[in-house]
C-alpha positions in Angstrom: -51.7 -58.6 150.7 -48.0 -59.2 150.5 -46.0 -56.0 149.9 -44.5 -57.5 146.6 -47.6 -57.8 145.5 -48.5 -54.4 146.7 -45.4 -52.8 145.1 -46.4 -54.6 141.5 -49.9 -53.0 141.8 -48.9 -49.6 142.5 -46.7 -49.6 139.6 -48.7 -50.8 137.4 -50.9 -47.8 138.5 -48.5 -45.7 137.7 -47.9 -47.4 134.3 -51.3 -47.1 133.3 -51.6 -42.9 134.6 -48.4 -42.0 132.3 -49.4 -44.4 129.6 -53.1 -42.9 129.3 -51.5 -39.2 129.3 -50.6 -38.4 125.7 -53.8 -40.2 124.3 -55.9 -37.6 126.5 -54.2 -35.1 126.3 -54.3 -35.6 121.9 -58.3 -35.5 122.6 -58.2 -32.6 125.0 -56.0 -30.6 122.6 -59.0 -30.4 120.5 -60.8 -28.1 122.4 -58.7 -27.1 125.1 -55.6 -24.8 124.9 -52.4 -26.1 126.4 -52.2 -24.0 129.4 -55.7 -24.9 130.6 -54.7 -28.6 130.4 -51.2 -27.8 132.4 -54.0 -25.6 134.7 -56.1 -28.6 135.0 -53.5 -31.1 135.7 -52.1 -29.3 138.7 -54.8 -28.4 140.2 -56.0 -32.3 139.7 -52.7 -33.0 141.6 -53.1 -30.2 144.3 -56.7 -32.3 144.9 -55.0 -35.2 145.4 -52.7 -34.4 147.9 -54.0 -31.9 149.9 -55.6 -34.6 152.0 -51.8 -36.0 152.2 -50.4 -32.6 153.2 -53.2 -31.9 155.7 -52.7 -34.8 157.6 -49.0 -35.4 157.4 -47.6 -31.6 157.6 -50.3 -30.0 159.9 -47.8 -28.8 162.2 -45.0 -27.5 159.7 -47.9 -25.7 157.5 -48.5 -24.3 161.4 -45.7 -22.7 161.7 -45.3 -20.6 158.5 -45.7 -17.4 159.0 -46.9 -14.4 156.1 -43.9 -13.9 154.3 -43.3 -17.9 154.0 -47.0 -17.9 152.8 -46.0 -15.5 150.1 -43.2 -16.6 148.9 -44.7 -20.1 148.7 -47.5 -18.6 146.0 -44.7 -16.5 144.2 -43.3 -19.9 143.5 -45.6 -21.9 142.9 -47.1 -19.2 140.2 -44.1 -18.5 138.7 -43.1 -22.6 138.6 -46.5 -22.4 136.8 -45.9 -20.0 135.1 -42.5 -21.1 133.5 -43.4 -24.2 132.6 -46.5 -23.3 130.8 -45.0 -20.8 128.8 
């Protein structure tokens, strides 16, 4: 497949994720709260790409040590934290 083509079809992907969003999340709304959406949504996205990070960053996630460790989860629960909030 030609990468123009390729290109057209991943945004188009793209087009149809963002453009499904609000509609879904109206529905959800309805019997979820707003935080366990947001909840829901990141950890979707940490599903995703863990696969990505495990394969492409092996080395780099290697070499953190403890303190990197923790100050990785303090940011990623506060970042969580502050947006949902």
């Amino acid at each position: 497949m030609p990468k123009r083509v390729l290109a057209f079809l991943q945004v188009l992907l793209v087009i149809a994720f963002w453009s499904s969003s609000p509609p879904l999340i109206k529905l959800a709304l309805r019997d979820l709260e707003a935080q366990e959406i947001a909840a829901m949504r990141y950890f979707g996205a940490f599903l995703v790409l863990l696969p990505w990070l495990l394969t492409r960053s092996r080395s780099t996630l290697q070499s953190l040590d403890g303190k990197a460790w923790l100050k990785l989860t303090l940011m990623g629960i506060l970042g969580f934290a502050a947006v949902s909030y």
